[in-house]
VMD Tcl script that builds the backbone (N, CA, C; Angstrom):
set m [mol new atoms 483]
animate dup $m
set s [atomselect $m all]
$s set {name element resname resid chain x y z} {
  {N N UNK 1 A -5.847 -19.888 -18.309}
  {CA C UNK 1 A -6.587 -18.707 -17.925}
  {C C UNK 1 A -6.178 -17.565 -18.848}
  {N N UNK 2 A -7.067 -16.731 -19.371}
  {CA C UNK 2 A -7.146 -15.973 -19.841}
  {C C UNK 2 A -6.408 -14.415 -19.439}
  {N N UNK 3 A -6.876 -14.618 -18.560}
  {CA C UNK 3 A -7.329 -12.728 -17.681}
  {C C UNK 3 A -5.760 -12.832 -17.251}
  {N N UNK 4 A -5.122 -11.959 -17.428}
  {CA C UNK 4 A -3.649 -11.418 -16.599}
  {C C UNK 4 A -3.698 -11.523 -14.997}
  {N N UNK 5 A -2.977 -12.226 -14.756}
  {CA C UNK 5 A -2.989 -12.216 -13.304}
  {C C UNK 5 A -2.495 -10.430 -12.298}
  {N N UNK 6 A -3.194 -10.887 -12.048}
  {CA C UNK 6 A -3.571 -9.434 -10.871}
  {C C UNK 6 A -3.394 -9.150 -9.630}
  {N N UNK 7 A -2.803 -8.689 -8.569}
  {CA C UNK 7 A -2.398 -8.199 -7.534}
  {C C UNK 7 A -2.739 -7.266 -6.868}
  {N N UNK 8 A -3.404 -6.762 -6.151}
  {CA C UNK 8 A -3.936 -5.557 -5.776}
  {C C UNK 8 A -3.502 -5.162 -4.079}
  {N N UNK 9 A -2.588 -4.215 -3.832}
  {CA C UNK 9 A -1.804 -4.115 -2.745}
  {C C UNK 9 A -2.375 -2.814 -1.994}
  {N N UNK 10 A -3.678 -2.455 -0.888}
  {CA C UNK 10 A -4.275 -1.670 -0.486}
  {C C UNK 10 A -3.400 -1.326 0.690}
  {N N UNK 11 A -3.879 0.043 1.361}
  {CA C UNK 11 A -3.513 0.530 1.848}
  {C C UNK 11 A -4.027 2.285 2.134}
  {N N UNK 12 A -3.369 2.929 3.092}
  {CA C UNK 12 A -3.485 4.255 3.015}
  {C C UNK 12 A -2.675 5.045 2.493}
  {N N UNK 13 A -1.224 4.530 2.651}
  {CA C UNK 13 A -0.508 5.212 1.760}
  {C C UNK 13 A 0.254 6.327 2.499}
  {N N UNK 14 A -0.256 6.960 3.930}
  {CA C UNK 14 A 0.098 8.244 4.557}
  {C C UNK 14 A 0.974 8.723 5.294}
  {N N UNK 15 A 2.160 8.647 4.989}
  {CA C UNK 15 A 2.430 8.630 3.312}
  {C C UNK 15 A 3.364 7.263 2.905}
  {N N UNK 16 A 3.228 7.094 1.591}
  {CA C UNK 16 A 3.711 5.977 1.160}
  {C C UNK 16 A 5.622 5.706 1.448}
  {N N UNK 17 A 6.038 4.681 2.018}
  {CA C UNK 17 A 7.176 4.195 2.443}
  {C C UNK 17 A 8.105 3.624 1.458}
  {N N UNK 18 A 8.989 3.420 1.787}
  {CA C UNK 18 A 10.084 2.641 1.150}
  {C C UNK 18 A 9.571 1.480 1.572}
  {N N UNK 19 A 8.812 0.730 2.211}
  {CA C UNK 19 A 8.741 -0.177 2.590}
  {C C UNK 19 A 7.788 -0.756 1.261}
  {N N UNK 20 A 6.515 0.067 1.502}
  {CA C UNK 20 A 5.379 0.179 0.784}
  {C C UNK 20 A 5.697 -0.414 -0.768}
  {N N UNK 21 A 6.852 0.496 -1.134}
  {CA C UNK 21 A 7.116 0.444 -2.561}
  {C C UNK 21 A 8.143 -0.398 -2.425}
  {N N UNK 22 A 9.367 -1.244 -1.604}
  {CA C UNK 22 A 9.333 -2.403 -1.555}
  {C C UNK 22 A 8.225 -3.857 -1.956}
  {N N UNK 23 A 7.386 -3.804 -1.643}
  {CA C UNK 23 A 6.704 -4.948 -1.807}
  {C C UNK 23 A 5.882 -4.370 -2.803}
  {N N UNK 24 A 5.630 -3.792 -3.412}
  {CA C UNK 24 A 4.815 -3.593 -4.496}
  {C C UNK 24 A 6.023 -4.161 -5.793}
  {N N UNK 25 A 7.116 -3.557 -5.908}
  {CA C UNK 25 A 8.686 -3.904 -6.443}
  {C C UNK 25 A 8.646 -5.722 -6.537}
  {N N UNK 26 A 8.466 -5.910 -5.311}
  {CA C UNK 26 A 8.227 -7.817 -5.034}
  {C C UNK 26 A 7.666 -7.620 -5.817}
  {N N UNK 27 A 6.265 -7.652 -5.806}
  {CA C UNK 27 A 4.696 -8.126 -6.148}
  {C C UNK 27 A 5.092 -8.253 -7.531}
  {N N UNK 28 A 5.811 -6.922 -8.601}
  {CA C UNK 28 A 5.864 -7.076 -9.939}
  {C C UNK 28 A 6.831 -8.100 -10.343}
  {N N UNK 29 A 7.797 -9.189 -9.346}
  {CA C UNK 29 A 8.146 -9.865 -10.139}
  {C C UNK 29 A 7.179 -11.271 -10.061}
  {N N UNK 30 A 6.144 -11.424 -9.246}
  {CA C UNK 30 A 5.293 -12.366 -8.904}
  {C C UNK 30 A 3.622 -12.077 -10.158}
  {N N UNK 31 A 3.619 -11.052 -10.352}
  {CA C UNK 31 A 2.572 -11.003 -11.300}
  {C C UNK 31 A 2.522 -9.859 -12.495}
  {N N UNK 32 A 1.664 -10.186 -13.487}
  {CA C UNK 32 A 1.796 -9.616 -14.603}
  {C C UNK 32 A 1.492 -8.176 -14.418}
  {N N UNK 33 A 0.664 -7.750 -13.561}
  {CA C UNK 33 A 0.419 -6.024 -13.055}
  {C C UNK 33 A -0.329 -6.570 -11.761}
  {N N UNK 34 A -0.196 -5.090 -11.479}
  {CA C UNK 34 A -0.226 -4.614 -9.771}
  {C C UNK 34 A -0.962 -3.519 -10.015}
  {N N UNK 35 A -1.901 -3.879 -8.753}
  {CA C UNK 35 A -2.757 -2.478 -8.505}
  {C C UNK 35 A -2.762 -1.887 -7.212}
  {N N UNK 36 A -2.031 -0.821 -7.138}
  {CA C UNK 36 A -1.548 -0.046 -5.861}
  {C C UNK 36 A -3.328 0.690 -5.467}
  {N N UNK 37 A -3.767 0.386 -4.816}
  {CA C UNK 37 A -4.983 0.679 -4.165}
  {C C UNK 37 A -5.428 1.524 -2.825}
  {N N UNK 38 A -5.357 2.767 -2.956}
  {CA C UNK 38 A -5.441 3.578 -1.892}
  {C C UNK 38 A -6.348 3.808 -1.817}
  {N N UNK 39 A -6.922 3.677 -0.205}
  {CA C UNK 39 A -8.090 3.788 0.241}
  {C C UNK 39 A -8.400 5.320 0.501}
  {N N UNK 40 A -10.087 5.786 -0.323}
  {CA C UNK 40 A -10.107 7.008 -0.173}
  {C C UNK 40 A -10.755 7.284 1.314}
  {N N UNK 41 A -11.378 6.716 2.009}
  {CA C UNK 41 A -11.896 6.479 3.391}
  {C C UNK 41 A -11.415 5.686 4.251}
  {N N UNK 42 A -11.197 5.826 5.062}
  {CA C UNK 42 A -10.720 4.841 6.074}
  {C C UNK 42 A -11.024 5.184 7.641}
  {N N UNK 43 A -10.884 4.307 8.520}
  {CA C UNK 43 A -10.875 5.311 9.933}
  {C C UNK 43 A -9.727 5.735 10.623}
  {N N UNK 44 A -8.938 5.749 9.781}
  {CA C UNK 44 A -7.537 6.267 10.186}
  {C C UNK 44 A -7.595 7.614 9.586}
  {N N UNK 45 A -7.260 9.075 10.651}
  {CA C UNK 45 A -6.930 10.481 10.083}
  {C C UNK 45 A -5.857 10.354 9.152}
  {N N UNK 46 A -5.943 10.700 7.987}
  {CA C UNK 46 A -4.785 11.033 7.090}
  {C C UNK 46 A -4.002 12.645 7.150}
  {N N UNK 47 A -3.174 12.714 7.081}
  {CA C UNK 47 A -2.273 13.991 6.864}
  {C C UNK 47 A -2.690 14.276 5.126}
  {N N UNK 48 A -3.012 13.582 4.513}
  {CA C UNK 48 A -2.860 13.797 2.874}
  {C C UNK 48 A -4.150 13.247 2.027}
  {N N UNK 49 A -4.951 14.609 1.391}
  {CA C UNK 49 A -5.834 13.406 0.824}
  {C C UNK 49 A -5.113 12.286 0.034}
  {N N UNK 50 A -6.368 12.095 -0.763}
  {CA C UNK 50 A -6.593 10.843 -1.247}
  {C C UNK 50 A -5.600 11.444 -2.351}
  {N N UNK 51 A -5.700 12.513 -3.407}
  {CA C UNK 51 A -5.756 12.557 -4.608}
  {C C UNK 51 A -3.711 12.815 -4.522}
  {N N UNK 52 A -3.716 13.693 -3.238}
  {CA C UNK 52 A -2.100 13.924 -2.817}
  {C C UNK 52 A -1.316 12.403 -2.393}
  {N N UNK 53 A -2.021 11.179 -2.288}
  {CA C UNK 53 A -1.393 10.103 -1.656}
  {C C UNK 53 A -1.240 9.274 -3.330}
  {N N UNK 54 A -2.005 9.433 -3.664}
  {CA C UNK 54 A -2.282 9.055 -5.182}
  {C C UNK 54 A -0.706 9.763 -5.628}
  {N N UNK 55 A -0.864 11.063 -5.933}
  {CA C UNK 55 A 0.458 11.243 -6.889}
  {C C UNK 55 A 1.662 11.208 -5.979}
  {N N UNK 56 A 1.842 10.671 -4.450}
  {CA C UNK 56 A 3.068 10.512 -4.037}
  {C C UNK 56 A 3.464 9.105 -4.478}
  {N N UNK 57 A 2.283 8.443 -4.567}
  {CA C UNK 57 A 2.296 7.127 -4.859}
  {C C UNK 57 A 2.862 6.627 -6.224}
  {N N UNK 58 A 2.472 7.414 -7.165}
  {CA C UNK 58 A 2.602 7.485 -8.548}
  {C C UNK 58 A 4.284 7.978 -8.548}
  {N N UNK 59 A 4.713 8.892 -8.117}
  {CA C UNK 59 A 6.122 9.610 -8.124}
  {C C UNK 59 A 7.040 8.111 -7.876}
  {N N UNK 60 A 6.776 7.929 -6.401}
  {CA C UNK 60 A 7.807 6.895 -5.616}
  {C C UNK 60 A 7.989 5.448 -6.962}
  {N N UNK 61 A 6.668 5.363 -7.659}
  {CA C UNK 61 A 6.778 3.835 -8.084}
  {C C UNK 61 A 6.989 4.439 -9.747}
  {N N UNK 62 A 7.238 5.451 -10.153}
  {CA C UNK 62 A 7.360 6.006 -11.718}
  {C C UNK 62 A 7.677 4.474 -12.559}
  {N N UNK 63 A 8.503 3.982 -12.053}
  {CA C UNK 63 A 9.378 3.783 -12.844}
  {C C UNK 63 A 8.720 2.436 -13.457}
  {N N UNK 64 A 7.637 1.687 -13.642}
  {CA C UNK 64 A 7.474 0.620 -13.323}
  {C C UNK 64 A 5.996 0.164 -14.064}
  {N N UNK 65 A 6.035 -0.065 -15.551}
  {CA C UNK 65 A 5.120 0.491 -16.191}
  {C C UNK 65 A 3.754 -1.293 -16.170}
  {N N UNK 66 A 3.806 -2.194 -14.770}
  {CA C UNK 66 A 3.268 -3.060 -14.911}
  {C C UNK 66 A 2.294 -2.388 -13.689}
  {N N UNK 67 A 2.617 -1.067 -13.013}
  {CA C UNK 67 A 1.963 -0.304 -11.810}
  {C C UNK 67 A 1.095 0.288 -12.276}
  {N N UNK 68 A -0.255 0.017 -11.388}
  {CA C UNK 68 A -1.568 1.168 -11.771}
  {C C UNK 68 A -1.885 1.781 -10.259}
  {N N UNK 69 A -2.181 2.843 -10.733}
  {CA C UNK 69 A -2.567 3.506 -9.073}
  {C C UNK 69 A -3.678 3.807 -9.479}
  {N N UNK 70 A -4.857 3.324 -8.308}
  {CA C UNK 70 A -6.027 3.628 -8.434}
  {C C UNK 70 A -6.705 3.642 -6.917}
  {N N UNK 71 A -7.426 4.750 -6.548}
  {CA C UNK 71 A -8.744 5.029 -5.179}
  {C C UNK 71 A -9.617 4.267 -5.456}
  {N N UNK 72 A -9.969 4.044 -4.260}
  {CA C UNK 72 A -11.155 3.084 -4.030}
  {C C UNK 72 A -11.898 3.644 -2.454}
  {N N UNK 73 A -13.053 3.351 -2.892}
  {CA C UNK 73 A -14.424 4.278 -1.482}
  {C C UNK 73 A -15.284 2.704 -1.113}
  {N N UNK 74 A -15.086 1.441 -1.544}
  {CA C UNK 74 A -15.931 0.182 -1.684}
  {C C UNK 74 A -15.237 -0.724 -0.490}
  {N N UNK 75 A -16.246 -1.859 -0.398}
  {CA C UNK 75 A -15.539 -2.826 0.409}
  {C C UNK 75 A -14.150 -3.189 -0.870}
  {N N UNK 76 A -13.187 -3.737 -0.141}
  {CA C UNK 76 A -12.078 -3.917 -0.725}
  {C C UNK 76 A -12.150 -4.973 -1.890}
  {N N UNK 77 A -12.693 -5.763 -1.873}
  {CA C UNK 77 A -13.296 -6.924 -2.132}
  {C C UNK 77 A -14.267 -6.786 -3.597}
  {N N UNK 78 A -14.922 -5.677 -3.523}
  {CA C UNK 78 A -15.537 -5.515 -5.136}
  {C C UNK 78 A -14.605 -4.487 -5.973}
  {N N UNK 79 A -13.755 -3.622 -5.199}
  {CA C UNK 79 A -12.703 -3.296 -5.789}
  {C C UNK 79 A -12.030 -4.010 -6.726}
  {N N UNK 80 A -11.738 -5.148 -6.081}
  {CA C UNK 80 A -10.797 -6.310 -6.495}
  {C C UNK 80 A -11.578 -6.817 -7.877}
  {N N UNK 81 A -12.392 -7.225 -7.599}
  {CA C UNK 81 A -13.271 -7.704 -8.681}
  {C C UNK 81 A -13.804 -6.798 -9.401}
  {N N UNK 82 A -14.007 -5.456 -9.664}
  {CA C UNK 82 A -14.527 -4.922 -10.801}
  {C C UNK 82 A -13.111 -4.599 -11.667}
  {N N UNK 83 A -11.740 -4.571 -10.907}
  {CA C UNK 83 A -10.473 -5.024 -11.556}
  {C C UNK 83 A -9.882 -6.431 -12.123}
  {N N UNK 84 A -11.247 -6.831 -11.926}
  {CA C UNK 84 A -10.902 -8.697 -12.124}
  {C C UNK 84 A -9.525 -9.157 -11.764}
  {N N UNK 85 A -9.315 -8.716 -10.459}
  {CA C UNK 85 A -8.031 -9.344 -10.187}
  {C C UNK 85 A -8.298 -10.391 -9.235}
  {N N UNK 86 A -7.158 -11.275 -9.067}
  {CA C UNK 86 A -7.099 -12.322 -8.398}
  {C C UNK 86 A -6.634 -12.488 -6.888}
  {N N UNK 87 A -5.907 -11.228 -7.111}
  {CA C UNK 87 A -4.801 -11.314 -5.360}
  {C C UNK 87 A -4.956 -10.344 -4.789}
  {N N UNK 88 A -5.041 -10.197 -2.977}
  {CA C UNK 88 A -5.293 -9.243 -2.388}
  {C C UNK 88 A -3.525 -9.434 -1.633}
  {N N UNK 89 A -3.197 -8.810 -2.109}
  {CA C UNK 89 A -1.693 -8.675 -1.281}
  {C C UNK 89 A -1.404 -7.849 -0.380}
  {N N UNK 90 A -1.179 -8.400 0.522}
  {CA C UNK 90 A -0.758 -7.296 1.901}
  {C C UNK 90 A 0.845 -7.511 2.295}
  {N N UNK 91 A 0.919 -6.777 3.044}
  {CA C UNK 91 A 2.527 -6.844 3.820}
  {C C UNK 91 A 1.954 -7.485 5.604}
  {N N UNK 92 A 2.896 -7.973 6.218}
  {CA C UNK 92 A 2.900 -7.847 7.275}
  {C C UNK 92 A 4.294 -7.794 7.707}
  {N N UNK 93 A 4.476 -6.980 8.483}
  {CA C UNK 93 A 5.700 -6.373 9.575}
  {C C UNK 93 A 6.571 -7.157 10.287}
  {N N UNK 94 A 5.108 -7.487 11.356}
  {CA C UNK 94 A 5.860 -8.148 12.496}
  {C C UNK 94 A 4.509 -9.092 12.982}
  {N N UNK 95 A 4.681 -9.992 13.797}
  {CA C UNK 95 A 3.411 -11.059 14.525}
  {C C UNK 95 A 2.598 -9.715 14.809}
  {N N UNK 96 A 2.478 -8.983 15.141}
  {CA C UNK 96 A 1.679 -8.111 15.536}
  {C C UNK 96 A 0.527 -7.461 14.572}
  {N N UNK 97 A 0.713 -7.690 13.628}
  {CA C UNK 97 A 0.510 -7.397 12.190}
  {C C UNK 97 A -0.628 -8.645 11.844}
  {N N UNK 98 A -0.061 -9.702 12.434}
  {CA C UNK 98 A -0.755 -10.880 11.425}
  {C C UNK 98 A -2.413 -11.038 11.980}
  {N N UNK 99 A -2.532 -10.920 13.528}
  {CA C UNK 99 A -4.014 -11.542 13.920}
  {C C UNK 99 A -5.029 -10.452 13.114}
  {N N UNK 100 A -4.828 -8.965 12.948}
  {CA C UNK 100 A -6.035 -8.327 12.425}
  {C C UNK 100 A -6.244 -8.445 10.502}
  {N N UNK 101 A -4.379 -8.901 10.178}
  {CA C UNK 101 A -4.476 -9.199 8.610}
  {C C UNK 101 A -5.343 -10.419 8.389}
  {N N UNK 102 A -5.205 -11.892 9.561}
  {CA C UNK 102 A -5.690 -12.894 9.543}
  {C C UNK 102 A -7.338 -12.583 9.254}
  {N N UNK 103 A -7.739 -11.880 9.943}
  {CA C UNK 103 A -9.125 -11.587 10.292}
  {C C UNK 103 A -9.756 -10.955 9.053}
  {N N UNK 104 A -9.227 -9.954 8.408}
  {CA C UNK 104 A -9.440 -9.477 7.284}
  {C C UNK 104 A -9.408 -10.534 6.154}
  {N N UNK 105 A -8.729 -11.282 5.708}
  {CA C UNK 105 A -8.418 -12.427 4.996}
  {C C UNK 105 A -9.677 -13.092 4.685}
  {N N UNK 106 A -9.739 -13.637 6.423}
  {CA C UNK 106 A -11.134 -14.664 6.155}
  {C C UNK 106 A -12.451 -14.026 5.909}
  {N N UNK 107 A -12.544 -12.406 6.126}
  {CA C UNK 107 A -13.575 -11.930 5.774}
  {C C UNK 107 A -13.697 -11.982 4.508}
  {N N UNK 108 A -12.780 -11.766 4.008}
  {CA C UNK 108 A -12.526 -11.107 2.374}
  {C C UNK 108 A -12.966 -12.346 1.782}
  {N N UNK 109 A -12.219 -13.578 2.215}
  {CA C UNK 109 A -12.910 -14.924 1.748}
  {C C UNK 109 A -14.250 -15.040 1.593}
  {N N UNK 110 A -14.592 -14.495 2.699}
  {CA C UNK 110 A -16.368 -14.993 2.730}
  {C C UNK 110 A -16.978 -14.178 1.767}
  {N N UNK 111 A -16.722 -12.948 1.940}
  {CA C UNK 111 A -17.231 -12.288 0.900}
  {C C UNK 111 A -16.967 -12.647 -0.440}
  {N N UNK 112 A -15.539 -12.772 -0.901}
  {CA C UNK 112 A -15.489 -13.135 -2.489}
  {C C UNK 112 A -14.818 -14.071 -1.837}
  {N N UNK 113 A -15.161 -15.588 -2.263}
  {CA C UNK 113 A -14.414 -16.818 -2.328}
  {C C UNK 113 A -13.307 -16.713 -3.457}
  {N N UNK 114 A -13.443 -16.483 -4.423}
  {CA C UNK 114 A -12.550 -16.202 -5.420}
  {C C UNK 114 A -11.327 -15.561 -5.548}
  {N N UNK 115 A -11.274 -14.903 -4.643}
  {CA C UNK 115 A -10.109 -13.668 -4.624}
  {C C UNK 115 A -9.353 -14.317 -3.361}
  {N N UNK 116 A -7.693 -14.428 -3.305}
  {CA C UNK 116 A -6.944 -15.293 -2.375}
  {C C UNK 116 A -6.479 -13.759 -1.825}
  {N N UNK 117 A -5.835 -13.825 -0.491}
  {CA C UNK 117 A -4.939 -12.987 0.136}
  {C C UNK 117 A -3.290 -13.810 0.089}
  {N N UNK 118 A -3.043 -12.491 -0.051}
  {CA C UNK 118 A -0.963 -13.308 0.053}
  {C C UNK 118 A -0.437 -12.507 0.938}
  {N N UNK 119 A 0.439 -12.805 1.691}
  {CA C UNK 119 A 0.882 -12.444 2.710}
  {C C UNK 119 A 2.388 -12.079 1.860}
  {N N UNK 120 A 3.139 -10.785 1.749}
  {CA C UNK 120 A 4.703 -10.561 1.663}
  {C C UNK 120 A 5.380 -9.940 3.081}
  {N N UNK 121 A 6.157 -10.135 3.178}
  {CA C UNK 121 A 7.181 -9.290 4.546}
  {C C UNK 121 A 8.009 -8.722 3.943}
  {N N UNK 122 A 7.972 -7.210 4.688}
  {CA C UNK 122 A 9.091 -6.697 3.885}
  {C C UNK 122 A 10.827 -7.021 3.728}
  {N N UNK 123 A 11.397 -6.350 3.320}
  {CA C UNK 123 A 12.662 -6.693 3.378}
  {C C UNK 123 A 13.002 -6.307 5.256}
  {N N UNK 124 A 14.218 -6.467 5.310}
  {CA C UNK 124 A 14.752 -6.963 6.962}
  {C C UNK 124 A 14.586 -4.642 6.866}
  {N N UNK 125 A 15.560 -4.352 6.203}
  {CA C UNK 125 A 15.670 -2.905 6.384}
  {C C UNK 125 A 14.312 -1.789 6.682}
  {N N UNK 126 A 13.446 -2.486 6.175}
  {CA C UNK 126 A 12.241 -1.841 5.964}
  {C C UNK 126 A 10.987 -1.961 7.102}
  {N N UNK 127 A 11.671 -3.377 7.891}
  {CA C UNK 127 A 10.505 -3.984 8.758}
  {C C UNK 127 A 9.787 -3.337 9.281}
  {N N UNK 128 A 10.723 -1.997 10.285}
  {CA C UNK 128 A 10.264 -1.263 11.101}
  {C C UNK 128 A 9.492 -0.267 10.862}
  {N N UNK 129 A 9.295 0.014 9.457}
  {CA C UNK 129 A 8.701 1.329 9.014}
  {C C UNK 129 A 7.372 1.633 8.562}
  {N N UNK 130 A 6.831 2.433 9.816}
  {CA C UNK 130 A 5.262 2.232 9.265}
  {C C UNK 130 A 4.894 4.012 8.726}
  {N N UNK 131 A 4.056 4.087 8.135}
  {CA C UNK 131 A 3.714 5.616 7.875}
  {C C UNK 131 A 3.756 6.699 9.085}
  {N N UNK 132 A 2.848 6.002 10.287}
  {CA C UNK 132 A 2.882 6.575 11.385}
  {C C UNK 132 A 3.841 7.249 11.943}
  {N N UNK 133 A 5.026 5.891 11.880}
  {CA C UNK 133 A 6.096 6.354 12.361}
  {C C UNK 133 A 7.057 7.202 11.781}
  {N N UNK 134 A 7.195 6.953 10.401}
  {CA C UNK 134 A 7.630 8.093 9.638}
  {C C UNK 134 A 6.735 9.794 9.858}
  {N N UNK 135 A 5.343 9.844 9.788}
  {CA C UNK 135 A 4.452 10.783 10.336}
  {C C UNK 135 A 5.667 12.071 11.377}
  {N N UNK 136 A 5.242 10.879 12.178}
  {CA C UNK 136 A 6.063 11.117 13.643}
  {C C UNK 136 A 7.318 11.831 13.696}
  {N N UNK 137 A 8.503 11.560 13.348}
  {CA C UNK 137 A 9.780 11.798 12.555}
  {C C UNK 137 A 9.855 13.180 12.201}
  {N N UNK 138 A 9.202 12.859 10.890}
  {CA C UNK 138 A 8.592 14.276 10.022}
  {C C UNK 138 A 8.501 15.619 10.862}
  {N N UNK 139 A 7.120 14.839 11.813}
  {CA C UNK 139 A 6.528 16.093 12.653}
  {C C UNK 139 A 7.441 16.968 13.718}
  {N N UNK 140 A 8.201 16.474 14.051}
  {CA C UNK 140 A 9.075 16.640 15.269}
  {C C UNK 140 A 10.857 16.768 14.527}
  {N N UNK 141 A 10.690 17.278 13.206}
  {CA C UNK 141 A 11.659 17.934 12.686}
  {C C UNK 141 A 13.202 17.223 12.112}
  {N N UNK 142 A 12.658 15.535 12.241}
  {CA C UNK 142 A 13.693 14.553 12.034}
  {C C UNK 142 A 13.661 14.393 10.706}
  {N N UNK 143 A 15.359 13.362 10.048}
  {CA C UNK 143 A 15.019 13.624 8.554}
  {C C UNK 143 A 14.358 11.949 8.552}
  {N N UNK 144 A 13.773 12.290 7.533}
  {CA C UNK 144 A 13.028 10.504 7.183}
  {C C UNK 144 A 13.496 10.099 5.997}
  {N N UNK 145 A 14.207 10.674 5.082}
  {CA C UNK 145 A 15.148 10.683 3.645}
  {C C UNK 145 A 15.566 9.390 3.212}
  {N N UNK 146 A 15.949 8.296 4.375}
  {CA C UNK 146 A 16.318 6.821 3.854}
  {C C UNK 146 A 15.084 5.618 4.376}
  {N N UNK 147 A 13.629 6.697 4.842}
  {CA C UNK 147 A 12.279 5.864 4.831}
  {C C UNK 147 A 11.432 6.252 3.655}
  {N N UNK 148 A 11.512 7.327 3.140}
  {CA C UNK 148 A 10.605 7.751 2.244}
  {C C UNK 148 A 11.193 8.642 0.802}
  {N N UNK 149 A 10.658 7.825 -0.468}
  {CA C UNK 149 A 10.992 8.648 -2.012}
  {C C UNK 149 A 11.356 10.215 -1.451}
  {N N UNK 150 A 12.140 11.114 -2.190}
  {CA C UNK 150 A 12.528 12.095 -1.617}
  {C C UNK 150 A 11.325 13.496 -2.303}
  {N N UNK 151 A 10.476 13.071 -3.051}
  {CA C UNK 151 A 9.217 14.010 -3.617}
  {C C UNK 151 A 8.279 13.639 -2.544}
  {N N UNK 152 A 8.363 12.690 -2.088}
  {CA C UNK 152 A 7.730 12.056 -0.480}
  {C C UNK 152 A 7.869 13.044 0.582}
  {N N UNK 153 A 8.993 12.685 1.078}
  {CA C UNK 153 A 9.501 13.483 1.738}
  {C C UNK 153 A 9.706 15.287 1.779}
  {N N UNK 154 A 9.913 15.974 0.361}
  {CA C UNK 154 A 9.614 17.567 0.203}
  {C C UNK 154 A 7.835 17.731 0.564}
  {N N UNK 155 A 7.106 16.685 0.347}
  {CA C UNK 155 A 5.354 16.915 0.720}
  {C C UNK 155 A 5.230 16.708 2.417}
  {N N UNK 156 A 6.191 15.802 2.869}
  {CA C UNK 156 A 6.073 15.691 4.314}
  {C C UNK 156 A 6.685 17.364 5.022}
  {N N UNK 157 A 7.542 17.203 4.720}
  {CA C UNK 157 A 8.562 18.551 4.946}
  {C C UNK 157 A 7.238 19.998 4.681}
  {N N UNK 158 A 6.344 20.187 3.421}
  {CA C UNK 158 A 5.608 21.443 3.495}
  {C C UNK 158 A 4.694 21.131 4.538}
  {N N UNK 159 A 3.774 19.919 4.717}
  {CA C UNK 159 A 3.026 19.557 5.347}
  {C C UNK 159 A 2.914 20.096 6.467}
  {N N UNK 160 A 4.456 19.153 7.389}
  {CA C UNK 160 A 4.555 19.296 8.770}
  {C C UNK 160 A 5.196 20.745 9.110}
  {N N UNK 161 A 5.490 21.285 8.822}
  {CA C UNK 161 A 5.693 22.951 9.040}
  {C C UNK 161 A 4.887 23.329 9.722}
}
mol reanalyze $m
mol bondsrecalc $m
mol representation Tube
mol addrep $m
């Protein structure tokens, strides 16, 4: 095969985790580049646009020159493919995690047969950490400093004020 193998790890990003950038960290030793994919719509309220989740995203993962950060407004699925990538990589947490990732999967199948989903878990430290809950933390004046990049965290900190 020709084409560089490809990875594409979606999400909202709001705001992006240690966890998050854990498995993206995985992902680059499993493929030749990674495409960190933040969704510019979703039905989840964000605290942060799109373009602010973008450069927290970009900050946390600097370092890591096989990383592309790119928005997406499409089914996930032609995303993938106008990036000609091959992998839809997700995280899952906990069992709780898996029946609506499952469901997404086989959609994504139907829609592009071509494009596989991979399942990573995060590391054991990270399991628990979802944006929300970091959100949460934030809001109510707690530090979140060993869940989230610390340019992360100074945007949570003006935010939640």
């Amino acid at each position: 095969m020709n084409k560089p193998i490809i990875a594409v790890y979606p999400g909202t990003f709001d705001p992006v985790t240690n966890g998050h950038t854990d498995l993206v960290h995985r992902a680059c030793k499993l493929f030749d580049k990674v495409i960190v994919a933040v969704a510019a719509s979703s039905n989840k309220q964000t605290t942060f646009s799109v373009e602010e989740r973008i450069d927290m995203v970009n900050q946390a993962l600097a370092s890591n020159d096989k990383i592309q950060v790119s928005s997406f407004d499409t089914l996930l699925v032609d995303f993938v493919q106008k990036h000609e990538a091959t992998v839809i990589l997700r995280g899952l947490r906990a069992v709780s995690d898996f029946e609506y990732e499952f469901q997404l999967a086989g959609m994504n199948r139907r829609l592009a047969p071509g494009i596989e989903t991979l399942f990573l878990t995060p590391a054991e430290q990270y399991s628990y950490i979802s944006s929300s809950l970091v959100k949460e933390v934030a809001s109510l004046g707690g530090d979140v400093s060993e869940f989230v990049h610390d340019k992360v965290m100074a945007a949570l900190n003006r935010r939640m004020r």
